[in-house]
C-alpha positions in Angstrom: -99.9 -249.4 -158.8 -100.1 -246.2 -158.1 -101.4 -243.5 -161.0 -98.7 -241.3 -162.7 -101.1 -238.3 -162.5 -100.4 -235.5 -160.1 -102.5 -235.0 -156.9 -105.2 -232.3 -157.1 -106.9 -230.9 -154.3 -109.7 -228.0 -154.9 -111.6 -226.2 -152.1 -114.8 -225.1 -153.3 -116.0 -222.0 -151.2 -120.0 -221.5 -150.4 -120.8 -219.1 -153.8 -119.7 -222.8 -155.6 -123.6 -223.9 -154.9 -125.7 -220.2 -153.4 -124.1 -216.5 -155.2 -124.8 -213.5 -153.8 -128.2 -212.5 -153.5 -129.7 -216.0 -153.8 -132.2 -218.1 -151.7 -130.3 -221.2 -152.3 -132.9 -222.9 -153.9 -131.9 -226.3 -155.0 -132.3 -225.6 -158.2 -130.1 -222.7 -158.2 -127.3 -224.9 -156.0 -127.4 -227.4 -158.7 -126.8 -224.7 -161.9 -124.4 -223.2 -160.1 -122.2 -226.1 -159.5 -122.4 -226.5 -163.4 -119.6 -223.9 -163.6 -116.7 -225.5 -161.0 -117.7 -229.2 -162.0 -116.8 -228.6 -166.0 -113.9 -227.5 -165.3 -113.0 -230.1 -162.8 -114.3 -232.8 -165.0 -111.8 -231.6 -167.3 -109.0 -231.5 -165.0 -110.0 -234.8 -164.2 -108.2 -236.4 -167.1 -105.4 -234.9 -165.6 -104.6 -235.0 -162.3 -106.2 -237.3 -159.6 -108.8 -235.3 -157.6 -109.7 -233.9 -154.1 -112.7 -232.0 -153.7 -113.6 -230.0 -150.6 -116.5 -228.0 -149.9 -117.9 -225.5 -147.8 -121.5 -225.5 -146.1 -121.9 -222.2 -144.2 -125.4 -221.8 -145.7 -126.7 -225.2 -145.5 -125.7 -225.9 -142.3 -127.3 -222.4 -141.3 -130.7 -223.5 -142.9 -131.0 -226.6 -140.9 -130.2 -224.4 -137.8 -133.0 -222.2 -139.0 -134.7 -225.3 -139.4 -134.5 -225.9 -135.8 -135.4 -222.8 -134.3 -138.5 -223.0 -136.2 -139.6 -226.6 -135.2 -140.0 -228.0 -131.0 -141.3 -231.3 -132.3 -138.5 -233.0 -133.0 -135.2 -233.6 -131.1 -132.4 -230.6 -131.8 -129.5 -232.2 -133.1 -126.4 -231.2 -132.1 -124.2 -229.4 -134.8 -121.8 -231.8 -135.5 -124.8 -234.2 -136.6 -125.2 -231.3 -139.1 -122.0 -230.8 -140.3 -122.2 -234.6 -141.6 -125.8 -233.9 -142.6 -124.6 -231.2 -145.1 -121.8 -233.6 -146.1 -124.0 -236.1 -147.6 -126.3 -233.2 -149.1 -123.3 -231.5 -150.7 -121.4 -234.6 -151.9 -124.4 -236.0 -153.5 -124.5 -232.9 -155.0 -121.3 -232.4 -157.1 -121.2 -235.6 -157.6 -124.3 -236.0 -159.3 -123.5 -232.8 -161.2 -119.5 -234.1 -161.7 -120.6 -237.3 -163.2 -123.2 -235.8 -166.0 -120.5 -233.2 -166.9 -117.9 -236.6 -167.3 -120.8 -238.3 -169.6 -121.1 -235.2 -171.7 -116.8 -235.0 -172.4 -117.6 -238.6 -173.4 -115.9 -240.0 -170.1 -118.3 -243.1 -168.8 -116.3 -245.0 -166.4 -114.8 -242.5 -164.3 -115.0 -243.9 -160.2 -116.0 -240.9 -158.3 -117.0 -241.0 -154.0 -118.5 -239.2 -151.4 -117.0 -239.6 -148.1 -118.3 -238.4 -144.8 -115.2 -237.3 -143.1 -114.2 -236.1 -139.8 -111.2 -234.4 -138.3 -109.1 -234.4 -135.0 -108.7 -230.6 -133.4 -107.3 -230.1 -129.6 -109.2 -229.9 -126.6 -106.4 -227.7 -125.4 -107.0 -225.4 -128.4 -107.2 -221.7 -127.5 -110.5 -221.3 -128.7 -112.6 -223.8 -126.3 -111.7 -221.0 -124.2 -113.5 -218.1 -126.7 -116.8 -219.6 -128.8 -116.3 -216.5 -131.5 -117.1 -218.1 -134.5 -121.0 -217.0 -135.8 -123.3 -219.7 -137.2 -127.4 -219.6 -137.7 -129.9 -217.7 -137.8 -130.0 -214.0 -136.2 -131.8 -213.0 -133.2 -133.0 -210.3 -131.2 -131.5 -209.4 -127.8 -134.3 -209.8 -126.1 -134.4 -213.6 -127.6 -130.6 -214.3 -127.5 -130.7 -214.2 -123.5 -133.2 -216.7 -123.6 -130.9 -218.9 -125.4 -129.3 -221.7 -123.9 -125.5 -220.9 -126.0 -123.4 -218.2 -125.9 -124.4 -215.6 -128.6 -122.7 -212.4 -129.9 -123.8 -209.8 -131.5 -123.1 -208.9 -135.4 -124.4 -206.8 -138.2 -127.8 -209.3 -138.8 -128.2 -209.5 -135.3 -127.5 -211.5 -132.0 -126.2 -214.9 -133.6 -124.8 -218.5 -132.3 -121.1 -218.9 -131.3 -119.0 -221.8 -131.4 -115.4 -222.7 -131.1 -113.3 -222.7 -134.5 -110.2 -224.7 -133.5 -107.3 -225.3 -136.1 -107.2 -228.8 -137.5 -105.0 -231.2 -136.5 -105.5 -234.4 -138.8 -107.7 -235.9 -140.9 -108.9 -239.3 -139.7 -109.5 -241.0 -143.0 -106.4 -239.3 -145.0 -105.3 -243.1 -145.1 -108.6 -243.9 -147.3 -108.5 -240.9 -149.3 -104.7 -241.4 -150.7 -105.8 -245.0 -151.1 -109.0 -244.0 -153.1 -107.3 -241.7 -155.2 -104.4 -243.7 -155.9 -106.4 -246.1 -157.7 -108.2 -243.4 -160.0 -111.2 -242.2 -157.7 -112.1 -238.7 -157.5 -112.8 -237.8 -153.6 -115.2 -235.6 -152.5 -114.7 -235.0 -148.8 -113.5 -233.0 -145.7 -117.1 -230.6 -146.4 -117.7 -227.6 -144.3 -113.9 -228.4 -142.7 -115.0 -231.9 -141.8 -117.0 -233.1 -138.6 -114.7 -232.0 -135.4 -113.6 -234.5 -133.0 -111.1 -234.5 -130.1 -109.6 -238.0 -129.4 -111.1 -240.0 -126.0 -108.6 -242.8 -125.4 -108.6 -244.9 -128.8 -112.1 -243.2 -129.8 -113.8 -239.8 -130.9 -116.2 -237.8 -129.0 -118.0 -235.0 -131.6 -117.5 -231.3 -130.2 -119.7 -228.2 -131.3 -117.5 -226.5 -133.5 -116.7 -225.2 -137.2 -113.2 -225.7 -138.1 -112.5 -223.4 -141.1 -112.8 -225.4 -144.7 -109.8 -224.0 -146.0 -107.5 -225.1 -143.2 -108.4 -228.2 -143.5 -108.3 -228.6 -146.9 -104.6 -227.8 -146.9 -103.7 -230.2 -143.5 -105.6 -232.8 -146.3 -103.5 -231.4 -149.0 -100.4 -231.7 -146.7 -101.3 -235.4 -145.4 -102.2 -236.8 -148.7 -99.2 -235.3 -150.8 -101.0 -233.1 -152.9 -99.4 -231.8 -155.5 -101.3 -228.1 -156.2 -104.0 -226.2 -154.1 -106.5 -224.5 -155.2 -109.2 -222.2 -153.4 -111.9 -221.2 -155.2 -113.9 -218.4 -154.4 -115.9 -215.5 -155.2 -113.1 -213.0 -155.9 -110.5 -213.2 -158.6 -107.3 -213.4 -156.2 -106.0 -211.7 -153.3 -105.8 -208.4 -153.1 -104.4 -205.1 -151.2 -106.5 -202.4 -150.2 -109.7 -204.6 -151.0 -112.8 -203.0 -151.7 -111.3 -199.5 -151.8 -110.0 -196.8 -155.0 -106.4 -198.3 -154.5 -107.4 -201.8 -154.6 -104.4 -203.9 -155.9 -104.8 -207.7 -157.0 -101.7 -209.8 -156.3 -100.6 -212.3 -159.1 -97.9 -213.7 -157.4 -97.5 -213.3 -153.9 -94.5 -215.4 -151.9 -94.7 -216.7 -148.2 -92.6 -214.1 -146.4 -95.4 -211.3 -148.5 -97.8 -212.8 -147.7 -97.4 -213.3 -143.6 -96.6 -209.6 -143.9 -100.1 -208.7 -145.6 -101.4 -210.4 -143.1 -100.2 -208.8 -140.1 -100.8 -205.5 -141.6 -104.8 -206.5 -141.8 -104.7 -206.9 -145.3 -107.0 -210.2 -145.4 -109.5 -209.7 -142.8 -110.3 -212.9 -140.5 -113.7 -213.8 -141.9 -112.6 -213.6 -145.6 -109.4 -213.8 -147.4 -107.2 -214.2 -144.0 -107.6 -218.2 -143.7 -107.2 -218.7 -147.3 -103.5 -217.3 -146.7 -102.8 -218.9 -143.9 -104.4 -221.8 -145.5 -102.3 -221.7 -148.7 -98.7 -220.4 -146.5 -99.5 -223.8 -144.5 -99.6 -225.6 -147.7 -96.5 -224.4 -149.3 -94.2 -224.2 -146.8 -95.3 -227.9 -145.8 -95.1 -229.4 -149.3 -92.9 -226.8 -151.0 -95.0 -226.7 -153.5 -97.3 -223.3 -155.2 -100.8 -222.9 -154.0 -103.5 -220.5 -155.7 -106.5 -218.4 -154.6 -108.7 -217.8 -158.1 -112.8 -217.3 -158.5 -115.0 -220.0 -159.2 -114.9 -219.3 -163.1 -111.2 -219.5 -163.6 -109.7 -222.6 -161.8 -108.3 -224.5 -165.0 -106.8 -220.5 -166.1 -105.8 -220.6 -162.1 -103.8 -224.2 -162.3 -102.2 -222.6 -165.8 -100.9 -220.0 -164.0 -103.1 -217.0 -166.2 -105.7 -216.3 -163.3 -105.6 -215.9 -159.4 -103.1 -215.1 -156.7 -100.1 -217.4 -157.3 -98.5 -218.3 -153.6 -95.1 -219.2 -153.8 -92.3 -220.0 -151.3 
């Protein structure tokens, strides 16, 4: 029988486990976490939960890794995707289940689940690798590189392809663990990307944006609210300038405006719109965009960006 709770699905960005002006020590990842997973244990009693991640940095530091080491085999960066998948979930859910025990809650079901997800050969960006991932390097080194690189503010970087989602292989399993009372902790770092070969998948270098897939989860599983957590308290016009304006309530048509008028840059806040406009237009339901300190004030409607249809 299926759970009377609604379905909850929260997309932890990066600053969840490494703030700004961090190492990323493990130690720090883990006290970090503390403040997303109290709240979430709470919600918990709630709603049945979806947890997504992010896992720019870690997935940067094993590149690094790489770079730094000829002894052993490079692995390609779909093997690191699911790499930081396994690091990450053990990782709020070791912190999720102490924050449980100490609201008294000791029988909570709570799972990991290395996931991967479809995107299309025929995507636009197999044609334009633009996306920048690991470590920085001169241009004297970069043409020595066997990838295409680009060069950004830290230097000449990686690029891969970011294609859009297309499905979630194991939606099935998720709605089926959460439906009897798990809390899921998957799709990390936008899930491993695959393109379909006949019956089967064949990995493909690429990052596919967290937040995108999150809501094409959100959307496939039924989700009932949608919330992106990050390191800013909403969305916001005129960002980072005197006549900076944050949005409390910003509705679909608004929103695809902003957007065209460069409000949320590409390589911030511009896929959590388009993330969140996917979600409610396919489940007609409201989506929010809050900080990592204010999701339970975000899902009671006193905190965030409220996107509406």
């Amino acid at each position: 029988m299926k759970p009377d709770k609604e379905i909850l699905l929260i997309a932890l960005g990066g600053n969840a486990l490494i703030r700004k002006g961090q190492i990323g020590t493990i130690q720090e990842q883990f006290e970090n976490l503390k403040v997303p997973i109290q709240q979430i244990a709470r919600l918990s009693q709630k709603y049945r939960v979806i947890i997504t991640h992010g896992n720019g940095p870690q997935v940067g530091n094993l590149l690094l890794q790489q770079e730094c080491c000829d002894a052993a085999p490079k692995l390609p960066l779909e093997i690191l995707v699911a790499q930081t998948q396994g690091q990450i979930g053990y990782m709020i859910e070791s912190t999720l289940d102490t924050e449980l025990m100490n609201i008294g809650v000791f029988t909570q079901k709570i799972v990991s689940l290395i996931s991967y997800v479809v995107v299309d050969e025929a995507d636009p960006s197999f044609s334009d690798p633009s996306k920048p991932i690991g470590p920085a390097f001169t241009e004297y080194q970069a043409a020595k590189l066997p990838y295409p690189t680009k060069k950004t503010p830290k230097g000449f970087r990686r690029v891969v392809i970011s294609p859009k989602p297309v499905t979630i292989v194991e939606k099935r399993e998720i709605k089926a663990l959460i439906d009897t009372d798990f809390i899921v902790i998957c799709c990390g770092g936008g899930g491993i990307p695959v393109i379909r070969e006949g019956r089967s998948f064949a990995g493909v270098d690429a990052v596919i944006d967290k937040d995108l897939a999150s809501a094409k989860l959100a959307e496939e599983v039924g989700a009932d609210r949608f919330v992106i957590a990050t390191d800013v308290d909403g969305a916001a016009l005129h960002y980072g300038s005197s006549q900076e304006n944050l949005l409390e309530k910003l509705s679909v048509e608004d929103a695809r405006r902003y957007l065209a008028q460069g409000h949320f840059p590409s390589g911030s806040m511009g896929p959590k719109i388009e993330a969140a406009i996917a979600f409610v237009e396919q489940r007609n339901k409201g989506a929010v965009i809050c900080s990592i300190e204010h999701i339970q004030d975000a899902i009671d409607g006193k905190s965030g960006t409220q996107i509406i249809s």
